[in-house]
FIKERO-611442 format. One record per residue (C-alpha): z, x, y; residue in three letters. Coordinates in Angstrom, 3 decimals. Last residue first. Layout:
residues N
{node {Z; X; Y}; Ala}
...
END
This chain:
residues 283
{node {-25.620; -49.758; 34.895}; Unk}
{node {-24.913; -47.224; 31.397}; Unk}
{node {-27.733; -47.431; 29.191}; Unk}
{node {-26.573; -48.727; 25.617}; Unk}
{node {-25.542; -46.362; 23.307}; Unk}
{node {-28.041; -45.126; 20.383}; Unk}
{node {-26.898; -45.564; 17.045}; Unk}
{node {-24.877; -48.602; 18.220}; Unk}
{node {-21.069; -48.417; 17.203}; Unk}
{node {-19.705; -49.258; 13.762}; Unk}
{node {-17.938; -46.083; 13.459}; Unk}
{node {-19.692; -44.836; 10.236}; Unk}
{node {-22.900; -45.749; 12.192}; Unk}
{node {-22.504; -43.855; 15.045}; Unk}
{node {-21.012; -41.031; 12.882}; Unk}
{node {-24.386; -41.525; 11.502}; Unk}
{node {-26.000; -41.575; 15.041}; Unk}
{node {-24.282; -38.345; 15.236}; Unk}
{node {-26.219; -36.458; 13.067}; Unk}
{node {-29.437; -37.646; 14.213}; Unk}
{node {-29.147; -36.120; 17.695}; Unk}
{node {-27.641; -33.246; 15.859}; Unk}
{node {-31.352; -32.803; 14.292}; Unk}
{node {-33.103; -33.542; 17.542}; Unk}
{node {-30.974; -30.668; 18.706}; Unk}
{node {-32.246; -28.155; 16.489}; Unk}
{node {-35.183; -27.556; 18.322}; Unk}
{node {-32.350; -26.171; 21.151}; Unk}
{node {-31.468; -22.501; 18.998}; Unk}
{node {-29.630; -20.347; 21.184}; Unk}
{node {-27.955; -23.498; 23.436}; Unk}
{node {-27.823; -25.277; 20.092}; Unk}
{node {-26.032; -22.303; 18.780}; Unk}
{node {-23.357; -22.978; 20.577}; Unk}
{node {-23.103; -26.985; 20.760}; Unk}
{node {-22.540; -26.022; 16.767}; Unk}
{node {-24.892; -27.533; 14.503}; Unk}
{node {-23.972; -30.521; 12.384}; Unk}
{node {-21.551; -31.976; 9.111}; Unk}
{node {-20.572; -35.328; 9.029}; Unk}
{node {-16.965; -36.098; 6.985}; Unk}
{node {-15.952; -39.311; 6.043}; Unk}
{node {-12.472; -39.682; 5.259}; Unk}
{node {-10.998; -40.301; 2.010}; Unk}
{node {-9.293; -36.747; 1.801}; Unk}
{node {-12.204; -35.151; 3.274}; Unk}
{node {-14.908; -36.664; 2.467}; Unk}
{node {-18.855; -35.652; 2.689}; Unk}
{node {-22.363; -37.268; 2.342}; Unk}
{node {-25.286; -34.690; 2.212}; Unk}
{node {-27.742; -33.491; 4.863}; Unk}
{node {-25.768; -31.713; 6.964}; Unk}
{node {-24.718; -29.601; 3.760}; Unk}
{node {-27.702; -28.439; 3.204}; Unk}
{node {-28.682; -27.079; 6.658}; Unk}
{node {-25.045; -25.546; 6.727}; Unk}
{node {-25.439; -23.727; 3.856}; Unk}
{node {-23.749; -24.239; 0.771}; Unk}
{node {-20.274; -22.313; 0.154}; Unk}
{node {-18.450; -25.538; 0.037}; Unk}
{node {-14.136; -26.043; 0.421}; Unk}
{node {-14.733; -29.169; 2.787}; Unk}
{node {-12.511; -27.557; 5.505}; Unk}
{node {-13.748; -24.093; 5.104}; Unk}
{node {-17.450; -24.833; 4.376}; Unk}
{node {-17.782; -27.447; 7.187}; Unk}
{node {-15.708; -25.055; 9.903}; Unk}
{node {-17.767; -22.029; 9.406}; Unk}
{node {-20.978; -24.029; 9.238}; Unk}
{node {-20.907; -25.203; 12.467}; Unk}
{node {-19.400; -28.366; 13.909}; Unk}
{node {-17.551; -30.756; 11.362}; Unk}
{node {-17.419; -34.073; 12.591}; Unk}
{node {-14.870; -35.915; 11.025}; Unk}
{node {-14.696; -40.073; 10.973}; Unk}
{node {-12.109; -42.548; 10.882}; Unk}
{node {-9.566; -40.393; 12.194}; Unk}
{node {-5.515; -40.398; 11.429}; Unk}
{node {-4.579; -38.420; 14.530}; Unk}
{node {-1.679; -37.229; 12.209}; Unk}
{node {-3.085; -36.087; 9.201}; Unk}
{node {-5.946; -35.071; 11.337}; Unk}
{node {-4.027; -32.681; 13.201}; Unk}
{node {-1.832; -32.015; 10.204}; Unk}
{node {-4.673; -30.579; 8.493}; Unk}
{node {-5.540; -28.484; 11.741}; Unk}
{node {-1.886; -26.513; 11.450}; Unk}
{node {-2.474; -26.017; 7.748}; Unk}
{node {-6.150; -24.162; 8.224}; Unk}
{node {-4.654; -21.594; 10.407}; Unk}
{node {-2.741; -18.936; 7.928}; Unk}
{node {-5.513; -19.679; 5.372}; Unk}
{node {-8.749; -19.150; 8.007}; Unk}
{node {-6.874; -15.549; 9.550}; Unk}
{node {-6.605; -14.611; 5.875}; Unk}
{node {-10.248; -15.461; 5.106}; Unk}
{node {-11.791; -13.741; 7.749}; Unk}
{node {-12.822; -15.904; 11.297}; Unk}
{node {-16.278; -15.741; 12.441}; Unk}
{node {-16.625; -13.003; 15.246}; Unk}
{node {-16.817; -14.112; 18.812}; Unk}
{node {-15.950; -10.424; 20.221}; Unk}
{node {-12.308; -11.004; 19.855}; Unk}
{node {-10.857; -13.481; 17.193}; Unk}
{node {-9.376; -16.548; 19.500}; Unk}
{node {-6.590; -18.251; 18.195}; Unk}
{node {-6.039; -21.645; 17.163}; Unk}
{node {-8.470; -21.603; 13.902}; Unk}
{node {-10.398; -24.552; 12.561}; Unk}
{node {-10.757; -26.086; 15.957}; Unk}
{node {-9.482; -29.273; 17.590}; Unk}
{node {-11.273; -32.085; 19.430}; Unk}
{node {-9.820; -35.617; 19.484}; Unk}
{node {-12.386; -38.281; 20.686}; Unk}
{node {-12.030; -40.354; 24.259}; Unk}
{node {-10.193; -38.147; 26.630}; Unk}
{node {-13.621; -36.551; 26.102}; Unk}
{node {-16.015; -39.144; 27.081}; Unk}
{node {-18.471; -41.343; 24.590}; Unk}
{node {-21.345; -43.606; 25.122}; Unk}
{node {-22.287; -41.680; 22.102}; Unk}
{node {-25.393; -39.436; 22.120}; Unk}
{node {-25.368; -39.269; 25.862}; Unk}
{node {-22.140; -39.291; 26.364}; Unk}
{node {-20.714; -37.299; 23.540}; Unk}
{node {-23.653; -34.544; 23.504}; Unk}
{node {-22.954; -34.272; 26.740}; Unk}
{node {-19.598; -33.162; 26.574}; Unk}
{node {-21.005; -31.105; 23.347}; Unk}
{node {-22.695; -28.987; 25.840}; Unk}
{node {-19.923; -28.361; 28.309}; Unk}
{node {-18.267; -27.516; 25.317}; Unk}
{node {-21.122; -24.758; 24.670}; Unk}
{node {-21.113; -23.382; 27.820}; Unk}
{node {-17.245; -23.114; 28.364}; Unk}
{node {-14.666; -25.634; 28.015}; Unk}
{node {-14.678; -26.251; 24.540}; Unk}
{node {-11.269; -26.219; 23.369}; Unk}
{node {-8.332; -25.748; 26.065}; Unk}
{node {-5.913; -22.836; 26.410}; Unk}
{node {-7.615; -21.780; 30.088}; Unk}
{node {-8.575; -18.294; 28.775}; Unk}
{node {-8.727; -18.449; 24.818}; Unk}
{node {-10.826; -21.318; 25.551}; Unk}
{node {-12.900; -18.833; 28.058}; Unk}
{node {-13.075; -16.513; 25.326}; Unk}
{node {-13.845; -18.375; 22.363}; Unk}
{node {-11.870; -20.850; 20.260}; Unk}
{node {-12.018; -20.900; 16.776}; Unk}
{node {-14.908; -23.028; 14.329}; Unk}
{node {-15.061; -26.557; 15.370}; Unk}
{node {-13.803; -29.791; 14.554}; Unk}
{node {-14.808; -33.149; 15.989}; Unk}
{node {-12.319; -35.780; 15.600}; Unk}
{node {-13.399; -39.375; 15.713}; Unk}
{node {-11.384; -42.859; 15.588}; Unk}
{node {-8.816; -41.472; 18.089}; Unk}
{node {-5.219; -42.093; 18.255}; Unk}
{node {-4.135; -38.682; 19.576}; Unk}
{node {-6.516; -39.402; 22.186}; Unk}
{node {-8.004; -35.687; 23.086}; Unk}
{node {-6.660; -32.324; 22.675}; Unk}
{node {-6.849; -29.121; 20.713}; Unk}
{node {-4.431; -26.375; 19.930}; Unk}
{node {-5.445; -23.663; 21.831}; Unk}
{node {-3.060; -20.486; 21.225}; Unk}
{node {-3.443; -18.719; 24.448}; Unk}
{node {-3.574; -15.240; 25.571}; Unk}
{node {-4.485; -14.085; 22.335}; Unk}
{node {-4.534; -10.103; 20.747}; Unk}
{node {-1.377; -10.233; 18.830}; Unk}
{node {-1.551; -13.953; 17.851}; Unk}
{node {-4.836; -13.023; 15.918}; Unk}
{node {-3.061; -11.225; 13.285}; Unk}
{node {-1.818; -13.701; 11.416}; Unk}
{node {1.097; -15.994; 10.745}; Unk}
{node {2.683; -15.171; 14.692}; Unk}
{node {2.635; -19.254; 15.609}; Unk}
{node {4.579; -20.042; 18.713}; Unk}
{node {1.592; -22.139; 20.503}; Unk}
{node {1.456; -23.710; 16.890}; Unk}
{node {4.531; -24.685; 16.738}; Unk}
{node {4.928; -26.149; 20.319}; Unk}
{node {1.494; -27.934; 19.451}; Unk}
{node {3.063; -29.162; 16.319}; Unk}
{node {6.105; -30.780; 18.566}; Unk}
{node {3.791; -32.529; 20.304}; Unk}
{node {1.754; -33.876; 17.866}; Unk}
{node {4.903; -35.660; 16.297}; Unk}
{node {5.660; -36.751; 19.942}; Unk}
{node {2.518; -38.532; 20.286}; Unk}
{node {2.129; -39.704; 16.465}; Unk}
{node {5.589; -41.263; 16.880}; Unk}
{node {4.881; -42.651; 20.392}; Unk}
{node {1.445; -44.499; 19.205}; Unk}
{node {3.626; -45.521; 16.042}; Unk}
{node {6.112; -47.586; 17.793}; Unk}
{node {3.414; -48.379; 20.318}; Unk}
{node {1.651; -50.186; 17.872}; Unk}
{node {4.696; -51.581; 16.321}; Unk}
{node {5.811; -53.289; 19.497}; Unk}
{node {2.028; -54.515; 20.414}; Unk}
{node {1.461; -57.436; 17.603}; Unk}
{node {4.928; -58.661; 17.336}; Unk}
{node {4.989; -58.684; 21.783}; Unk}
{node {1.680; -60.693; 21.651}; Unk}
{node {3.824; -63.888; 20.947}; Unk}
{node {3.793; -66.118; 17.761}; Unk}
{node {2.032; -63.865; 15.634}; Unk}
{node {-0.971; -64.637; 13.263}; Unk}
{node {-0.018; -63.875; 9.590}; Unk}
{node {-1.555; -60.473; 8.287}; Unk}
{node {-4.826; -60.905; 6.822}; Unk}
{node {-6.544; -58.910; 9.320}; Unk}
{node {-4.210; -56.494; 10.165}; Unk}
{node {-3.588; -55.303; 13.585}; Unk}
{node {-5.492; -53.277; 15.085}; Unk}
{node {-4.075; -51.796; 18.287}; Unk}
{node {-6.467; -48.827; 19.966}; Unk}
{node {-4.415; -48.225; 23.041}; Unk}
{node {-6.008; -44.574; 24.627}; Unk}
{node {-3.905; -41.693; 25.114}; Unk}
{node {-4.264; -38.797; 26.525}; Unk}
{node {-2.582; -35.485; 24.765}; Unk}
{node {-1.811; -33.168; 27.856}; Unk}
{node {-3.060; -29.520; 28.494}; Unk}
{node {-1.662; -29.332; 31.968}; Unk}
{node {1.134; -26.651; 31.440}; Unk}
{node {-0.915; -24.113; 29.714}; Unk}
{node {-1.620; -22.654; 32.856}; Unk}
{node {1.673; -22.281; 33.560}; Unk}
{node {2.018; -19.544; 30.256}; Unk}
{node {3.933; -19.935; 27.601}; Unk}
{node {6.458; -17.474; 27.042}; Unk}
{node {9.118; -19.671; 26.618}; Unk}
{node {7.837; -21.949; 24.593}; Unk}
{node {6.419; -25.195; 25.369}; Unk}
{node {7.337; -28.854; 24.806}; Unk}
{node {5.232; -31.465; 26.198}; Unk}
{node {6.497; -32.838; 29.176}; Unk}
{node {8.076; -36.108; 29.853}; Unk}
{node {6.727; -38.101; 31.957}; Unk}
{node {8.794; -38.653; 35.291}; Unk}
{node {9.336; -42.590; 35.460}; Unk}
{node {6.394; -44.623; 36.566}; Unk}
{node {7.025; -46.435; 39.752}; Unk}
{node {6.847; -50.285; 39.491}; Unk}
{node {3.955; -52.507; 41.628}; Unk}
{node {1.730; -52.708; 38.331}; Unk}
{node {-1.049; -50.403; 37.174}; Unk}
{node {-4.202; -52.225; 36.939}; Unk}
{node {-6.441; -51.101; 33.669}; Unk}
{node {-9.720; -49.803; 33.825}; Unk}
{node {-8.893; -46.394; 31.779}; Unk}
{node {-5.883; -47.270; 29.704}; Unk}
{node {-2.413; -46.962; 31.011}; Unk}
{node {-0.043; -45.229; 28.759}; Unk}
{node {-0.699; -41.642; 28.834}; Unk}
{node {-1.673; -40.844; 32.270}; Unk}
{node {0.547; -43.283; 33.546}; Unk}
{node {3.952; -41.761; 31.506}; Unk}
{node {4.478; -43.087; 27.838}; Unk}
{node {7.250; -45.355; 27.343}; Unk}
{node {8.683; -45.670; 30.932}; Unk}
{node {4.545; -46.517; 31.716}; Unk}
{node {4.878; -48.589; 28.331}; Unk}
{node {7.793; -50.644; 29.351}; Unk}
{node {5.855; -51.266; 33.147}; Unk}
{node {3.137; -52.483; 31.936}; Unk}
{node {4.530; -55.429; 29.850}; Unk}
{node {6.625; -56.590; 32.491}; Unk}
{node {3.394; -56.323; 34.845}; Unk}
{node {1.641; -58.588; 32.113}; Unk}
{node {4.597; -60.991; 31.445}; Unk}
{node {4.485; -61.345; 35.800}; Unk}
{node {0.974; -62.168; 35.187}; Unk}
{node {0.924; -64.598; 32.571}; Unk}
{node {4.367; -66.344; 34.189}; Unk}
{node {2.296; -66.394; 37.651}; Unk}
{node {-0.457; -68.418; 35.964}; Unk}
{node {1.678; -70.624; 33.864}; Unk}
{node {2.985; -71.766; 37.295}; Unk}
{node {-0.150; -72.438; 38.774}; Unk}
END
């Protein structure tokens, strides 16, 4: 009995440094008890000062995902393995943080003139899939967040469905930040001033796997002028990282015989990742 109540007072102990660490909403995973302490005030992600409030919620979940090595020598308490994994959760947390303040300041091209909101992207800054799409579009450009309108309600259930996924559980960003008016594709200048700001993203978020969705985002960040029907069906990298290219939730909703094709799309990023091709059914 007594090694019981030492397990479970080391597990509130442990708790409570990463809610002083990280905030509940972006220390405790999903499932997980909080213990008896208070969470001090998170800290907020910086802004500028013309920022708008409702830009004030968009918040960069996390979700633990330690791995330690496999042919590292086996620990003598769980504290060696988790220390350095929150070491570098916080450093890619606060490193993203201070690119979204960057980015939500950015005047490079002419799209800042005409935004309400830069959208910078969100998800687990930690997660094993990003899914990149082409700019944000009017409701995005409204609320600050990607994919919220038709089409992101789309690819939300694209993720479950096709993935056993939710959103807090993949990073999404765009190719461009800003939103060009009337939908159009973004021009080459707007793509070059932009493009930087999303290679960090995944510089930092360090994915296994990129999705690219839509051709404007696949030829851009891949550097291809092929099609998008030929490049879906080829094997990409970016920088070492596998890259699967599909049809953008938006013109599935125009075009929905191609969504047996996306369907098989991601059960390669399935694959890449490890995971069943098709998830489970939920109970």
């Amino acid at each position: 009995m007594a090694d019981s109540g030492n397990s479970m007072r080391n597990l509130e102990r442990h708790l409570e440094q990463w809610l002083i660490a990280y905030g509940s909403d972006l220390a405790i995973p999903a499932g997980t008890a909080v213990p008896r302490a208070e969470p001090e005030p998170r800290e907020a992600v910086p802004a500028t000062t013309a920022e708008p409030a409702a830009e004030q919620h968009v918040e960069i979940p996390t979700i633990t995902r330690a791995q330690p090595a496999t042919n590292a020598p086996r620990p003598s308490s769980d504290s060696q393995v988790e220390e350095p994994a929150q070491a570098n959760q916080s450093h890619t947390v606060t490193s993203l943080r201070a690119l979204r303040a960057e980015v939500l300041a950015c005047t490079k091209c002419k799209l800042h003139s005409g935004r309400q909101n830069a959208v910078f992207g969100e998800g687990d800054p930690t997660a094993r899939v990003m899914f990149i799409g082409e700019a944000p579009g009017a409701s995005e450009d409204e609320s600050g967040r990607p994919f919220v309108g038709p089409a992101g309600q789309l690819l939300d259930r694209i993720l479950e469905a096709a993935m056993g996924l939710r959103r807090p559980e993949v990073f999404i960003a765009n190719l461009n930040k800003c939103w060009p008016s009337s939908n159009r594709a973004p021009d080459a200048e707007e793509v070059a001033a932009c493009l930087p700001y999303l290679e960090q993203q995944i510089q930092l978020v360090q994915p296994e796997v990129l999705v690219c969705l839509g051709r404007t985002a696949a030829q851009n960040l891949l550097g291809s002028t092929e099609s998008l029907a030929s490049m879906r069906i080829q094997d990409h990298f970016y920088n070492g990282v596998p890259v699967i290219v599909t049809w953008h939730p938006a013109y599935l909703l125009r075009e929905p015989s191609k969504k047996r094709e996306t369907w098989d799309d991601i059960k390669r990023v399935n694959q890449l990742l490890g995971r069943p091709e098709v998830p489970p059914p939920k109970r």
